[in-house]
N, C-alpha and C positions, 0 to 999 in steps of 0.2 A: 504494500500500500504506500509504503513511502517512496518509492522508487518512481510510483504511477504522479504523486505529488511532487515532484523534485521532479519530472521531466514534464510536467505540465509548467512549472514555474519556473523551468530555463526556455521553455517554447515562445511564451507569454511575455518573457522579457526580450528574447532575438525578437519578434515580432516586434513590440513595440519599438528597438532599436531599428529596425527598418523602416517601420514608417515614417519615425521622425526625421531619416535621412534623405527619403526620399524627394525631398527639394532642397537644392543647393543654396549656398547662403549668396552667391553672386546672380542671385535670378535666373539662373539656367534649370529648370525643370528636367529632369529623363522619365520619359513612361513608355511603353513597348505597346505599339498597335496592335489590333487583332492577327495579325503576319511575324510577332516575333521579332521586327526591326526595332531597334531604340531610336525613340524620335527626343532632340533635344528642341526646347523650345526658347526663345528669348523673350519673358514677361516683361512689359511695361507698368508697374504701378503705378509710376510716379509720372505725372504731367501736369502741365498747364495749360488749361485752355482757359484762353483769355476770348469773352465772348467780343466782340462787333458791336458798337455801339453806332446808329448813324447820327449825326448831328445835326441842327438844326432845324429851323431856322434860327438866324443870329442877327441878336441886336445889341444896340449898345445901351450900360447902363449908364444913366447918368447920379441917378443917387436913391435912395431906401431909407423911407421913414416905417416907424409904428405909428405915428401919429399923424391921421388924417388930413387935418388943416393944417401941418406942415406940410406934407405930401401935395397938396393943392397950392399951396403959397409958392410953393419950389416949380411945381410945374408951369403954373403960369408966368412965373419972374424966368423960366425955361427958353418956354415961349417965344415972349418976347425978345430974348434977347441970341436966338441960334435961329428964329423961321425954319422949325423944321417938325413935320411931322412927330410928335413925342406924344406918348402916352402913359399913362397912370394904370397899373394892373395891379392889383392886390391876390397876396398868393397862398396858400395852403398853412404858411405858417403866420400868415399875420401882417405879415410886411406890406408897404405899399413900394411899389418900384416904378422908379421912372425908365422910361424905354425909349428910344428911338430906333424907328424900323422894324420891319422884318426879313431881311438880307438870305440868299437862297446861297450865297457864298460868302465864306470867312473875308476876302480880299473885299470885298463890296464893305462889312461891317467893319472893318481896319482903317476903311480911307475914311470912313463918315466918322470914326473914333479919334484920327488924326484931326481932323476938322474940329471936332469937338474939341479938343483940347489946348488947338489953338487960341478958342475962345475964352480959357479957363477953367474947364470944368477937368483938371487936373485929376480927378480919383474917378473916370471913368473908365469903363471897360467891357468886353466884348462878351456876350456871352450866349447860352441858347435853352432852351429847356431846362437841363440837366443842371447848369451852374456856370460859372464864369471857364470863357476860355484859356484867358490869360489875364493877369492881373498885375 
């Protein structure tokens, strides 16, 4: 009886030592097809996919209030003083944003941001749905 116990618990340990070998530590797998040939395989775990984001459209920001009747004061003193299509959107978090345009190319919203800042409005910048493009 002990002999049948003492070859069941050297079988029970080869076994287990073969399984835990049976993938290499450098991602090289071996397993033997229904034919008997060893196939090695190259795993990839590790990657990055970095999704695609499309951008735009893009405009330029001129300034971001919380507070409404500044947001209104700013855009009309805006106004006035750039003639240029600019609007008021208030957004998910509260904010109200001044904008000008809606630019179907970065290079279109760069030159009117150039422009802009000729004028003074020094802390503007380009941006599109998602957040500023550059700042």
């Amino acid at each position: 009886m002990k002999n049948v116990y003492y070859t069941i618990l050297l079988l029970t340990a080869f076994s287990i030592s073969i399984f835990l070998t049976s993938c290499c530590a450098d991602n090289e797998c071996a397993e033997e097809d229904i034919y008997g040939k060893t196939i090695v395989k190259q795993t990839d775990t590790l990657y990055n996919k970095v999704p695609v984001v499309e951008r735009g459209p893009y405009s330029v920001q001129i300034g971001a209030f919380a507070n409404k009747a500044y947001a209104d004061a700013f855009l009309r003193e805006a106004k006035s003083d750039l003639r240029m299509d600019i609007s008021l959107k208030q957004t998910s978090d509260g904010l109200y944003r001044i904008l000008i345009g809606e630019y179907k190319t970065l290079t279109e919203a760069e030159e009117v941001l150039q422009a802009v800042k000729r004028k003074g409005y020094n802390d503007s910048f380009t941006r599109d749905n998602y957040g500023p493009i550059n700042k």
